[in-house]
N, C-alpha and C positions, 0 to 999 in steps of 0.2 A: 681636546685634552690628551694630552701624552701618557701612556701605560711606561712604567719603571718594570722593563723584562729584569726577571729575577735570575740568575744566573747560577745554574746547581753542576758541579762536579761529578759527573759518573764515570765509575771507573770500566773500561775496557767489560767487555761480557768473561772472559777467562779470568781479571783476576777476581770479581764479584764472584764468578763462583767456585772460585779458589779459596775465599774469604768467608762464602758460607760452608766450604768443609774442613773450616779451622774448627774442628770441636775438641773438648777437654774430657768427655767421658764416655760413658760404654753404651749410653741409652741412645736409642732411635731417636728421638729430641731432644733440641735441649731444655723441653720442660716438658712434662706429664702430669699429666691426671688422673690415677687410679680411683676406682670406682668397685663398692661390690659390698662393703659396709650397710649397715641397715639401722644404721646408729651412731650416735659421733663416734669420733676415733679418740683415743684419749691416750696411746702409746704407740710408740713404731721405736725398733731396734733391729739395729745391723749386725750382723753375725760379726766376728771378728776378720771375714774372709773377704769381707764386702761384697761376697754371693746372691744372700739372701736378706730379706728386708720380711720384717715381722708386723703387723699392726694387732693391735686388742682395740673391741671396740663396747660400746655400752648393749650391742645385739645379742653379748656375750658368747661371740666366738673372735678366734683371731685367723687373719688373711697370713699365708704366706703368702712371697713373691719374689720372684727372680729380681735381683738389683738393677742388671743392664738390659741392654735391647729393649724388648716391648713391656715390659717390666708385668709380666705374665702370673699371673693367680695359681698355685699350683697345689695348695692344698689349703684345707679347713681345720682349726682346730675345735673341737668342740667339748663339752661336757659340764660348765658352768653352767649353775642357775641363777647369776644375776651379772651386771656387769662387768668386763675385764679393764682394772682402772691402771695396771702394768705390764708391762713383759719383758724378758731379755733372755739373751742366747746364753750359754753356757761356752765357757772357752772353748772348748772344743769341736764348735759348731753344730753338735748334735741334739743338745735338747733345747727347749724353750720352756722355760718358767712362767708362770701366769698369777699376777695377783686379782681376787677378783672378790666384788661386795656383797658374793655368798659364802664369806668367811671360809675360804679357802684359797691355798694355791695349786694350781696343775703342773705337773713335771710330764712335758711330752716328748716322744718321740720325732724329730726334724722329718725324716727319710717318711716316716709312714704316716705321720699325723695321731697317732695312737695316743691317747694317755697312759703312761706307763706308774702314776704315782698320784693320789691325790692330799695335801700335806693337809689333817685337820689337827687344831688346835687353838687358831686363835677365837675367840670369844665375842667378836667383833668385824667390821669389814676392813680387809687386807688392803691400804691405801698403796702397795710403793714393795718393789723386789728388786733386790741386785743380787748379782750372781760374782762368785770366785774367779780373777784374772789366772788364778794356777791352778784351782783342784774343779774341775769338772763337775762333782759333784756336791756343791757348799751352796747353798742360797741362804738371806737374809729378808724378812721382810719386816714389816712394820704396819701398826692396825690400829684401829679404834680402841682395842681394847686396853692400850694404855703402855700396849709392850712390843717392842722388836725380837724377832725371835733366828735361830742360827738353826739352819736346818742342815742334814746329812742326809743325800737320795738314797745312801745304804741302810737310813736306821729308818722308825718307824713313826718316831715323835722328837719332837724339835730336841734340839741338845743343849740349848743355851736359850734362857729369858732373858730380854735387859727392861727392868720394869721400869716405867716411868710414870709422874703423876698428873702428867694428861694423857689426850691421843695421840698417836704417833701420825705423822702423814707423810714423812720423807724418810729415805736410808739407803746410804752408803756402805759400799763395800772394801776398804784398802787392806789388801792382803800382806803385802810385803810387813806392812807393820802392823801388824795383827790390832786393827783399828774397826771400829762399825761406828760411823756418823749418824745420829737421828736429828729430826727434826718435827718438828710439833707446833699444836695450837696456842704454846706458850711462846711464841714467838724465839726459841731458844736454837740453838745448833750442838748436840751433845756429843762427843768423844767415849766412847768406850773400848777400854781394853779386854779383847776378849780372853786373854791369856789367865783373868783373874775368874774366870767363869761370868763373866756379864756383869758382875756388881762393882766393876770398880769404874766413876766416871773419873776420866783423863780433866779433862777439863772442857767450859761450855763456852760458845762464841754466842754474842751479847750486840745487837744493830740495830736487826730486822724488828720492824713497830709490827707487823702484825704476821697473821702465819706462814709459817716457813712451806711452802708447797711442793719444794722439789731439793734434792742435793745430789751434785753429781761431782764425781773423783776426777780430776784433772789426768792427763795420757801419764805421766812423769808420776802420780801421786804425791806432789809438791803443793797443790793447792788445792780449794775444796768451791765450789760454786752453788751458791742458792738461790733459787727465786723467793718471793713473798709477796702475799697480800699488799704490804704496803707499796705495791708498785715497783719497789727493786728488785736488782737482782745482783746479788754482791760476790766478790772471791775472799776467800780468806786465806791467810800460810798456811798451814796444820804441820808443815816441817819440826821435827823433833827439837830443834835446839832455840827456837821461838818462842819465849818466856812473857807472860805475863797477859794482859789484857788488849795486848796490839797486834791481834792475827786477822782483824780488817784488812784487807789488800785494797780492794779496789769497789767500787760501784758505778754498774750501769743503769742508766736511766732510757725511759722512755718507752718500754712494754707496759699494762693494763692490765688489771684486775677488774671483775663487774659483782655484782648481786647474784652471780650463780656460787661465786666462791669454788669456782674448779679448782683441782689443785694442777696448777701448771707447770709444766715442766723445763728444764735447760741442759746445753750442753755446749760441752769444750770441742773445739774440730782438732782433729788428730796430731796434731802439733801442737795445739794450744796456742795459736796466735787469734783466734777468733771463736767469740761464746754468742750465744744466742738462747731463744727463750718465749718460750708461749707467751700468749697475750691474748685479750680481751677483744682488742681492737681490728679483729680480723687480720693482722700482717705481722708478718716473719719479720722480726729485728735480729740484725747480725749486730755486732762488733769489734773492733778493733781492740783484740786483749789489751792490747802497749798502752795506748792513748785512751782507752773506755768511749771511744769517737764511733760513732755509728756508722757501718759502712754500706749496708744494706738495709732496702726498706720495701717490701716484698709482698706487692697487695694479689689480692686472688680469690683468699676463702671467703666466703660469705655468712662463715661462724668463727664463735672462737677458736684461734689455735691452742690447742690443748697442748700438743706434743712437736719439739723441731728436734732432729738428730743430725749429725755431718756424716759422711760415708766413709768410712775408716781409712780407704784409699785413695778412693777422685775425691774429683774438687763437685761434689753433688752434696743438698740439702734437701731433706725429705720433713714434709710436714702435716700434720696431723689433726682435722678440725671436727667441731662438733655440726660443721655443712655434711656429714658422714663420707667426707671426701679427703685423698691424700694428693699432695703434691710432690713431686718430683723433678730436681730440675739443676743446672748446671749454675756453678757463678762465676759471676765474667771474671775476668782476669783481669 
């Protein structure tokens, strides 16, 4: 019997390992696994500097961490008594906000890890926080108790209600046009202008069959992205001169929703050519903004992904599961 020799190309030993020091980012590999969570993760957010990488977790504390090299643990944030189900930097890369489902939020210090502020008022558990692209000190959240609220780190108590007649579990921040996006169990996307003190809604975006679980503000502020229950994850215009019932843009398919009802999260990479978005099904889905064509498919955690974010600078995607593990890690090119 005759063997068919298989015949494999290898290329020279210099340029293979010319080819393995083709890398695209700062990290010591091109994929990581951070580890140190005691609890799923259910938020990670990038400073604006793409320095530092935040995680909240259900352990009810959040990890800092250095973004590049060995992407290093460097401090705790602590003082919740029940889970941290959000979090984000403040533009000026020094505080971190925390929403968390002991009806509260934390305003911390970055440098020392310190709580410097603990925001009570809402009545119910804080699902979902964004933070001001211009004023440092503005955060917004959104809660069970039916209301999104506009907070100021220099006052004492919230400044601004936007009541709604369910629970709130999603919320946006667009500053340029004095905008706060919710979303809720009513499967609804709401528009408010906060210029009329919270009670006036702009107008509501109408898809998603069941709850809305995350909304996040496009780099441009030209379009708005949401996950939901019903397995989508949709963009809509929210551009000011967009009249009528057609601010649908786009839908992607093929992330997961389960029986635990997490509220999962999405986001636009820094350009806005590629959205992405938790899922059920243990793996990272990217996309192709243009075409809504999937460009990635991104197995690893061994729980649900709760949270995926892009790196404000590299080409890295960081992701957040309830295996109490993050990933970290570059995409090809």
């Amino acid at each position: 019997r005759t063997e068919t020799a298989v015949l494999e190309y290898r290329p020279p030993d210099d340029a293979a390992a010319a080819a393995a020091d083709i890398r695209t980012s700062s990290l010591t590999d091109p994929t990581m696994k951070l580890t140190g969570h005691k609890g799923s993760v259910y938020a990670l957010s990038y400073d604006p500097t793409g320095e530092n990488l935040v995680s909240g977790s259900f352990d009810m504390t959040c990890l800092l961490w250095h973004a590049g090299g060995d992407c290093t643990n460097y401090n705790v944030l602590e003082g919740h008594k029940n889970a941290i189900l959000d979090v984000k930097w403040s533009c000026n890369s020094e505080r971190v906000v925390t929403a968390s489902a002991d009806k509260t939020l934390g305003w911390y210090d970055a440098s020392t890890g310190n709580r410097l502020k603990r925001y009570r008022g809402h009545d119910g558990i804080v699902n979902a926080v964004d933070t001001s692209s211009l004023h440092p000190e503005i955060v917004v959240s959104a809660s069970d108790d039916k209301t999104a609220r506009l907070w100021d780190a220099r006052a004492k108590t919230a400044s601004m209600s936007m009541d709604h007649d369910f629970q709130v579990t999603a919320v946006a921040y667009a500053e340029d046009t004095h905008m706060v996006y919710t979303g809720g169990i009513d499967n609804l996307i709401t528009a408010w202008d906060i210029r009329q003190g919270g009670t006036e809604k702009k107008f509501a975006l109408k898809g998603h069959q069941d709850t809305v679980t995350y909304v996040s503000l496009h780099p441009k502020g030209t379009h708005l992205l949401s996950n939901s229950m019903d397995g989508t994850v949709k963009s809509w215009d929210i551009q000011p001169f967009v009249s009528g019932q057609n601010r649908l843009y786009k839908t992607f398919t093929g992330a997961t929703h389960n029986a635990e009802k997490g509220l999962l999260k999405c986001a636009w990479s820094p350009d806005g050519s590629m959205v992405t978005a938790g899922s059920a099904d243990r793996v990272v889905h990217i996309w192709d903004e243009p075409s809504t064509e999937e460009l990635y498919y991104l197995p690893g955690h061994t729980g649900c992904v709760n949270t995926v974010v892009f790196h404000p600078k590299e080409n890295v995607i960081a992701s957040g599961s309830s295996d109490k593990s993050i990933y970290v890690g570059e995409l090809g090119q």
